[in-house]
C-alpha positions as CSV (number, residue, x, y, z in Angstrom):
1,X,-25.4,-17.4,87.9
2,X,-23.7,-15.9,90.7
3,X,-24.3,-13.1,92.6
4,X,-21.6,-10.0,92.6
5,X,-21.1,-10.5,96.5
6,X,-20.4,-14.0,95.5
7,X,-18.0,-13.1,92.5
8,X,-16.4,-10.2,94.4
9,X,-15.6,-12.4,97.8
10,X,-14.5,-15.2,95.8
11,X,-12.1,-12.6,93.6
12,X,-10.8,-11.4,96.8
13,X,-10.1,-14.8,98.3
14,X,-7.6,-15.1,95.0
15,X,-6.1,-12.1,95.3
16,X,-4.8,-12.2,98.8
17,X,-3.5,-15.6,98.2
18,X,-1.6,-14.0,95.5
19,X,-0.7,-11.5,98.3
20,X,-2.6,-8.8,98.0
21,X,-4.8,-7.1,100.3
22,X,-8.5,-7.6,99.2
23,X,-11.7,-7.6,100.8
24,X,-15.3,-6.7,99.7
25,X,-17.1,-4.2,101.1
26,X,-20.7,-4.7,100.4
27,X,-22.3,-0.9,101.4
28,X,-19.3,1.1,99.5
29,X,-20.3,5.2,99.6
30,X,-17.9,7.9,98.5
31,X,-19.2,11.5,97.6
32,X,-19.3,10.1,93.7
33,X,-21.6,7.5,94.4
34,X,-24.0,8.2,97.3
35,X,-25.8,5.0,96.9
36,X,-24.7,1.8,98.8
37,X,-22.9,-0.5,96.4
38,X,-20.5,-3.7,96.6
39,X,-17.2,-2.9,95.8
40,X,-13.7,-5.0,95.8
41,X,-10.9,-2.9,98.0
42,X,-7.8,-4.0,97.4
43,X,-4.1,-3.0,96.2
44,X,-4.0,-5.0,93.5
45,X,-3.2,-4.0,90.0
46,X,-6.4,-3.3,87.5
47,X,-5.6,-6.1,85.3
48,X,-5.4,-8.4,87.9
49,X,-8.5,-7.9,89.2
50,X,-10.3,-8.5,85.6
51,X,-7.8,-11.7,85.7
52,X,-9.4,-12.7,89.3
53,X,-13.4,-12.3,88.3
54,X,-12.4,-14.0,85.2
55,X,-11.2,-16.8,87.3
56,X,-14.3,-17.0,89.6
57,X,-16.8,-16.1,87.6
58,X,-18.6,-18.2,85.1
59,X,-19.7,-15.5,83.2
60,X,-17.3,-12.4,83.8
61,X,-18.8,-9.7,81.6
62,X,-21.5,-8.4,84.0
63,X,-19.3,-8.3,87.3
64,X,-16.1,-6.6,86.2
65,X,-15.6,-3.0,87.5
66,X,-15.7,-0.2,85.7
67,X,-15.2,2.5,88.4
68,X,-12.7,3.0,91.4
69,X,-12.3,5.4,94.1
70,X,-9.9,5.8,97.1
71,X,-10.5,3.9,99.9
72,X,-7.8,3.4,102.8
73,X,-4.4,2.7,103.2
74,X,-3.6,-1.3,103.7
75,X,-1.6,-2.7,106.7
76,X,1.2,-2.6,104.0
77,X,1.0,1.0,103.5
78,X,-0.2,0.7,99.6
79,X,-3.2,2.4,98.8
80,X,-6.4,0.9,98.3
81,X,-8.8,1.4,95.9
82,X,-12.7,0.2,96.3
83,X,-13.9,-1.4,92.8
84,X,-17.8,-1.7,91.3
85,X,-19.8,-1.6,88.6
């Protein structure tokens, strides 16, 4: 089984060749969560991102996110938001 670093990198790999901005950032804080986690930052539309770890993943369930916060602005101008369970 893969890791979530391993899910989430290779989720973000697909979505920027379908022209997004993604990246993982694997120590994500924000006041709501003030532990370290992995999160997915990108632009990218929710249901896309389900469709991307669907894609990667052999088993899905355990890696898709289920909170968001805002992270930064891409190069593009769109806003990002970091992704995690």
């Amino acid at each position: 089984m893969e890791t979530r670093a391993e899910v989430y990198t290779n989720a973000a790999g697909l979505l920027v060749r379908l022209g997004f901005a993604a990246r993982v950032e694997p120590s994500f804080t924000n006041p709501r969560e003030p532990r370290p986690v992995i999160a997915l930052v990108t632009d990218a539309p929710p249901v896309l991102i389900g469709h991307a770890i669907s894609q990667v993943a052999a088993d899905p369930e355990p890696h898709l996110p289920t909170t968001s916060a805002n992270a930064r602005k891409a190069e593009t101008g769109e806003p990002q938001l970091a992704w995690w369970v």
